[in-house]
N, C-alpha and C positions, 0 to 999 in steps of 0.2 A: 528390704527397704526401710522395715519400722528401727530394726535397726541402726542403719546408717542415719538414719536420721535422728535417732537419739543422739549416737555418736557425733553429731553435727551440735548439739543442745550444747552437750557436758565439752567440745571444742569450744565453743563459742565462750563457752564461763569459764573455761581453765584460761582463755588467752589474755583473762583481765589480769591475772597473775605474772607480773615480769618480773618478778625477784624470786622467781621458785627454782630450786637447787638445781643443778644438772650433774649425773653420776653418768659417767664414761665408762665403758667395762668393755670386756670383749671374752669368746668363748675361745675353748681349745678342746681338743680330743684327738683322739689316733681315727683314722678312716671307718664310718658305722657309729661312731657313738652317739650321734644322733643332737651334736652341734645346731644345724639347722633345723631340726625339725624341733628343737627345746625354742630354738626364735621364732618361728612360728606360732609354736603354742602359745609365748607371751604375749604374743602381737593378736593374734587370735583370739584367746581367753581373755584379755582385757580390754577389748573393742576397740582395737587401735589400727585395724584394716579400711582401707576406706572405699569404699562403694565397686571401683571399676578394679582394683585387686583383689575384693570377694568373689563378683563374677567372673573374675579370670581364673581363680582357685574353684571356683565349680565346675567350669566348664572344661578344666582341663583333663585330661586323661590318664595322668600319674593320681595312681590308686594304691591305698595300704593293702595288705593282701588282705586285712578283715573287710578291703571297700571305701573306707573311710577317705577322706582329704589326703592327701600328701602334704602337710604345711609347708617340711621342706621348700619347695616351691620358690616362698615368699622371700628366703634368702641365697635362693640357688641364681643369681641374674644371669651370669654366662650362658651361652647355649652349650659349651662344652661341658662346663658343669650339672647342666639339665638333663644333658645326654648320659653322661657315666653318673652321676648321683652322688657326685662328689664337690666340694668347694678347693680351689683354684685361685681366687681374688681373693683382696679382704672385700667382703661385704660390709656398708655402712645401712644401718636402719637408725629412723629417731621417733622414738613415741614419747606421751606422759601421758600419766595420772594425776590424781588429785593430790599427789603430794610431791610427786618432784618429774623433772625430763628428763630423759635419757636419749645416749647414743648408743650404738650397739655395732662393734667390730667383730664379725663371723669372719675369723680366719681359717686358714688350712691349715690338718692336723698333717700334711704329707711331710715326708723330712727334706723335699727336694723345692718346700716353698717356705722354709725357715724363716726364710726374708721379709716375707707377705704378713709371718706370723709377729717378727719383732715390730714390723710399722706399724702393725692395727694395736700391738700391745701399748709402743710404747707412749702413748696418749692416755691412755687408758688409769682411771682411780681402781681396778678392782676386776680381778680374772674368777671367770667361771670356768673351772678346768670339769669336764665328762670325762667317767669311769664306767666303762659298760661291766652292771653288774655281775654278767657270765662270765666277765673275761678276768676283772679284778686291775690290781696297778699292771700296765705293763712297763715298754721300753720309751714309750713314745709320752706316756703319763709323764717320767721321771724327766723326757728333753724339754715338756712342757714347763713342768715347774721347775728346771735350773733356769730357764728364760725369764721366767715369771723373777726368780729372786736377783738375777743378774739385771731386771730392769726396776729393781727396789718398790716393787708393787707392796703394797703394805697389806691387803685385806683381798682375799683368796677364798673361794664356794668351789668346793667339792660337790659338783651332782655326779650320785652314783644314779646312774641311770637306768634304764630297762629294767626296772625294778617288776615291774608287772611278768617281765619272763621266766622269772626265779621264786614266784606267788610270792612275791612282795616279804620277801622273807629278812627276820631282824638279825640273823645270826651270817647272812651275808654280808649286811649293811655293816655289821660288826667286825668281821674280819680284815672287809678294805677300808673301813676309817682304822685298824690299826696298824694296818700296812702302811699307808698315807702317812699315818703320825710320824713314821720312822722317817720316810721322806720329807718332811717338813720340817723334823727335828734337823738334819744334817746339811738343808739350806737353807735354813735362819728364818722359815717363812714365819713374819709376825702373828698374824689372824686367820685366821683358816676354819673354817663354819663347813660342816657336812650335810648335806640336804640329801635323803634319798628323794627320783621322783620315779614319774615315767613321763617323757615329754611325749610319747607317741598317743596315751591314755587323757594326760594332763594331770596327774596325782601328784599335787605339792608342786604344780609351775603356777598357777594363779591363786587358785584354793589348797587349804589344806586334804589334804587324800582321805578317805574312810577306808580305806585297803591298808591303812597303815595307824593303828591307832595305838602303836607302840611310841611314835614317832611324837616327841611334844614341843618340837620347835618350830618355825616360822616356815611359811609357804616359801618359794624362790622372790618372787614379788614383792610379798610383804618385807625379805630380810633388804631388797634393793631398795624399799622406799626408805625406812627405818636406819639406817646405815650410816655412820658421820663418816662424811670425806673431805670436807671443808679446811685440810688441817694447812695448806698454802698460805692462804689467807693470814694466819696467824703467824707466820713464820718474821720471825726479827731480820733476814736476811733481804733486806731492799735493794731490792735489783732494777735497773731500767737501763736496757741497749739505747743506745740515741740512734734513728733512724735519718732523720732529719736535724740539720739546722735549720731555723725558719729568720732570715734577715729579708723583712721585705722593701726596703731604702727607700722607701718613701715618704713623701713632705709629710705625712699623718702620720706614720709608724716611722721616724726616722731613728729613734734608739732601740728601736723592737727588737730582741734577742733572743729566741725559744728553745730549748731541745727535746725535739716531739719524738715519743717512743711509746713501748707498750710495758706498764709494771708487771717482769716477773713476775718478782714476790717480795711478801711485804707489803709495807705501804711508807707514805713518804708525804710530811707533815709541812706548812710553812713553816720555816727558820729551821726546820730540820740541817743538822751539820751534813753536807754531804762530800764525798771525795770523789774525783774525775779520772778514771782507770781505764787504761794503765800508766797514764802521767804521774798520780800521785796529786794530783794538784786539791788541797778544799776551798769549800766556800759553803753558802748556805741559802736555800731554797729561798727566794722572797716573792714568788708566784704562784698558783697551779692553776692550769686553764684545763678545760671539758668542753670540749663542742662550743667555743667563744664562752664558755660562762665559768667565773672565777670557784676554785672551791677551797676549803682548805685543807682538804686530804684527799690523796692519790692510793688505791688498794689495788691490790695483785686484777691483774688481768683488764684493766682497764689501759685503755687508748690517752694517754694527757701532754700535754705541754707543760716541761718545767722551764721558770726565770730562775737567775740566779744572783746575788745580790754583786758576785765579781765577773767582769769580761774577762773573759778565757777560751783560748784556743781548743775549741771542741768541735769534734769530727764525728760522722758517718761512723761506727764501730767502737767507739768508747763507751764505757758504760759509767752510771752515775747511781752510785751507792750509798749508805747510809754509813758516814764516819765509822760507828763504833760498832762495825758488822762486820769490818771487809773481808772478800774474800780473798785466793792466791792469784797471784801475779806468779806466771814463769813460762821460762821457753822449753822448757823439757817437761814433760807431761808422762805416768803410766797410766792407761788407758784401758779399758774390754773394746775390742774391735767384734763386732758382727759384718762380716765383707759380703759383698751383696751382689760383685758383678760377676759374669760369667769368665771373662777374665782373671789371673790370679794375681795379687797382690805383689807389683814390681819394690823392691827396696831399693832399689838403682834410681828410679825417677822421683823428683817433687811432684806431692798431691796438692790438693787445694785442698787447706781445713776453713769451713763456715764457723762458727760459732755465735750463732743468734747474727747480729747485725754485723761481725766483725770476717771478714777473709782475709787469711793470709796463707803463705805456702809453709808447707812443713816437710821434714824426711822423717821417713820410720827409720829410727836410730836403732831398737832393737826388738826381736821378735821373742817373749817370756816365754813362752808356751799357746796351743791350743786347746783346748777342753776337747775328750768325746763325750759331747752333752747324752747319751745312753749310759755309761759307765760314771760317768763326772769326774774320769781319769784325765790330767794332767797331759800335753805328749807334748814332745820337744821336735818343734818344725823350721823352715826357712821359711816359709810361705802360706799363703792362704787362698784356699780354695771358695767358690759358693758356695755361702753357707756356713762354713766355719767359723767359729766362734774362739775366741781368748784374747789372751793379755799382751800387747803393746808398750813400746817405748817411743813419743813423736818427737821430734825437734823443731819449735816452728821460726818461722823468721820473725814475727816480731812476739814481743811479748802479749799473753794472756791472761784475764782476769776472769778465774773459775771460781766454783765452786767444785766441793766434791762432790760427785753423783748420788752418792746416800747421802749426803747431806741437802742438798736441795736440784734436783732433777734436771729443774726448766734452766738452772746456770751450770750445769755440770755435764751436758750432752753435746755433741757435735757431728757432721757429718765430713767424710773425707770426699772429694771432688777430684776425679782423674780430669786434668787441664785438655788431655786429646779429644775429648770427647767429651766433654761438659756432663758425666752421667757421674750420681751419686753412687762410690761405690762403697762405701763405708758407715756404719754408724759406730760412734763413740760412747763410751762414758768415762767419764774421767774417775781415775781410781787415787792417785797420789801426786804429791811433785817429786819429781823428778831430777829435780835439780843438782849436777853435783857440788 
């Protein structure tokens, strides 16, 4: 209780803080690496459990075989999952500390929920991939990170894990940070930080370990609080879907003209020159509104209403960009497809492609190749199963203004939509144009 009620103190004085960062991340590992029970311990060891989920974690009857808690628990919510001791869902958790928030995506390490693994990723600033230190890289390490680089995650923690079953030894730690290196070398992974811990112990998830005093870098916690990922924000690539026109014809607003949307990225300035895509048309910002109140700049991730100083025909699915930024306009697109339904990928039928606020229909023109993300071999298919992964050619019906997908994420992704069934089967990244 004294506790939880500190916990209530250090809440109550973190909530005066609205501008404190938020790092997105999500974990991976092959089945046993001990995924949940690393979220756990951060949620555990940082006081971020709150009252009636402590007593449920005491009370319950999953025990480590030394006795101890099961943290697992805390990110196991399925009963299916509670049952077999595995993760199934993506799980979502959110804590903070004193220095920033967080979300937390506990996905499945299984190869038959691939799916589960790319949604919780692809939100995600920053992958904790688990290596159990007995086992070292395996097959499933190698499907983890071609996802991680195929979803252009920039900054990647290697926990080598269960470091406490191999007496914490440095000449293990050594061996799979140099296996790793080889895997990180051949898919372009940018940042890559190796933490040994043990989440089952807590060595190096919130404090740094004394079992390990070879080790001279940053606890798991400390390297999440510390960590720049703010790099959106800064991006020259002004993007904003129009979600809304807002004409509300009336004798008080009778010239009112707005297009309310959410700023990808960038940001977007009054009198900024802007272009109206995929018309082609410019003109230049002469308003920004916020919750009724005027500002003079619009930054990535923020809700606003732009004016514009010309009337122009602007719709539901056009996006309004920064003149000297633009991105690609085209109806032919190569793509990475992640297919997701249990169904296989028809090339006979039109799909629905979304693209932020924009639908329209497309045909898969041509099918490149599939990855087997184990080998990151190439194979030449007609089709696509659940879970399959590769490269696409789409055709859509009207034109699209993209980004590429390494070049900026939130304008370079799409989801493909089978029209029988209103189910997402598809996720996209846009790789090239396509155009001939």
């Amino acid at each position: 209780m004294i506790k939880y009620q500190r916990l209530q103190w250090k809440t109550a004085k973190r909530g005066a803080i609205f501008n404190m960062d938020l790092l997105k991340f999500f974990t991976a590992g092959s089945v046993d690496d001990g995924k949940s029970t690393l979220i756990g311990r951060l949620l555990y060891d940082s006081e971020s459990i709150l009252a009636d989920q402590l007593e449920a974690l005491q009370q319950s009857n999953r025990k480590n075989d030394d006795g101890t808690i099961d943290l697992a628990i805390l990110t196991d919510g399925l009963k299916a999952e509670r049952e077999q001791g595995i993760t199934i869902d993506v799980a979502y958790k959110y804590f903070q500390t004193d220095k920033r928030k967080f979300i937390i995506a506990d996905t499945p390490g299984h190869i038959q929920y691939t799916r589960n693994m790319v949604t919780g990723a692809s939100n995600s600033d920053l992958a904790i991939i688990l290596v159990d230190a007995r086992n070292g890289v395996v097959e499933q390490t190698v499907r983890h990170s071609f996802i991680v680089s195929l979803l252009e995650l920039k900054h990647v923690v290697v926990c080598i894990n269960k470091m406490d079953m191999v007496e914490y030894s440095e000449d293990t730690f050594n061996k799979i940070h140099k296996a790793y290196s080889e895997i990180a070398r051949k898919l372009h992974l940018k940042e890559v930080t190796y933490i040994p811990v043990s989440a089952l112990k807590g060595d190096n998830i919130v404090n740094r370990s004394q079992n390990m005093s070879w080790y001279a870098g940053k606890s798991l916690l400390d390297h999440l609080e510390t960590i720049e990922v703010n790099e959106d924000e800064k991006s020259v690539q002004a993007r904003m879907p129009v979600q809304w026109v807002i004409r509300p014809q009336t004798d008080e607003l009778h010239d009112y003209r707005g297009y309310a949307g959410r700023v990808l990225s960038g940001s977007f300035r009054v009198n900024d020159k802007i272009t109206v895509l995929p018309s082609g048309i410019r003109s230049e910002i002469s308003k920004i509104e916020t919750n009724m109140q005027e500002q003079d700049e619009a930054y990535s991730g923020t809700s606003v209403t732009l004016h514009l100083k010309d009337n122009i025909d602007i719709g539901r699915g056009d996006i309004l960009v920064n003149s000297s930024h633009e991105p690609i306009v085209s109806q032919s697109i190569e793509a990475d497809l992640c297919w997701m339904d249990t169904k296989p990928l028809d090339t006979s039928i039109m799909y629905l492609l979304q693209h932020n606020s924009k639908v329209t229909k497309c045909k898969i023109r041509d099918i490149l190749h599939k990855v087997n993300i184990n080998t990151l071999e190439k194979i030449e298919t007609d089709t696509f199963q659940l879970n399959d992964i590769g490269r696409i050619v789409i055709r859509t019906a009207e034109p699209l203004a993209f980004d590429l997908y390494q070049d900026n994420k939130l304008n370079g992704g799409a989801i493909l939509i089978d029209p029988r069934t209103n189910l997402t089967v598809g996720a996209l990244m846009f790789r090239a144009n396509a155009e001939e």
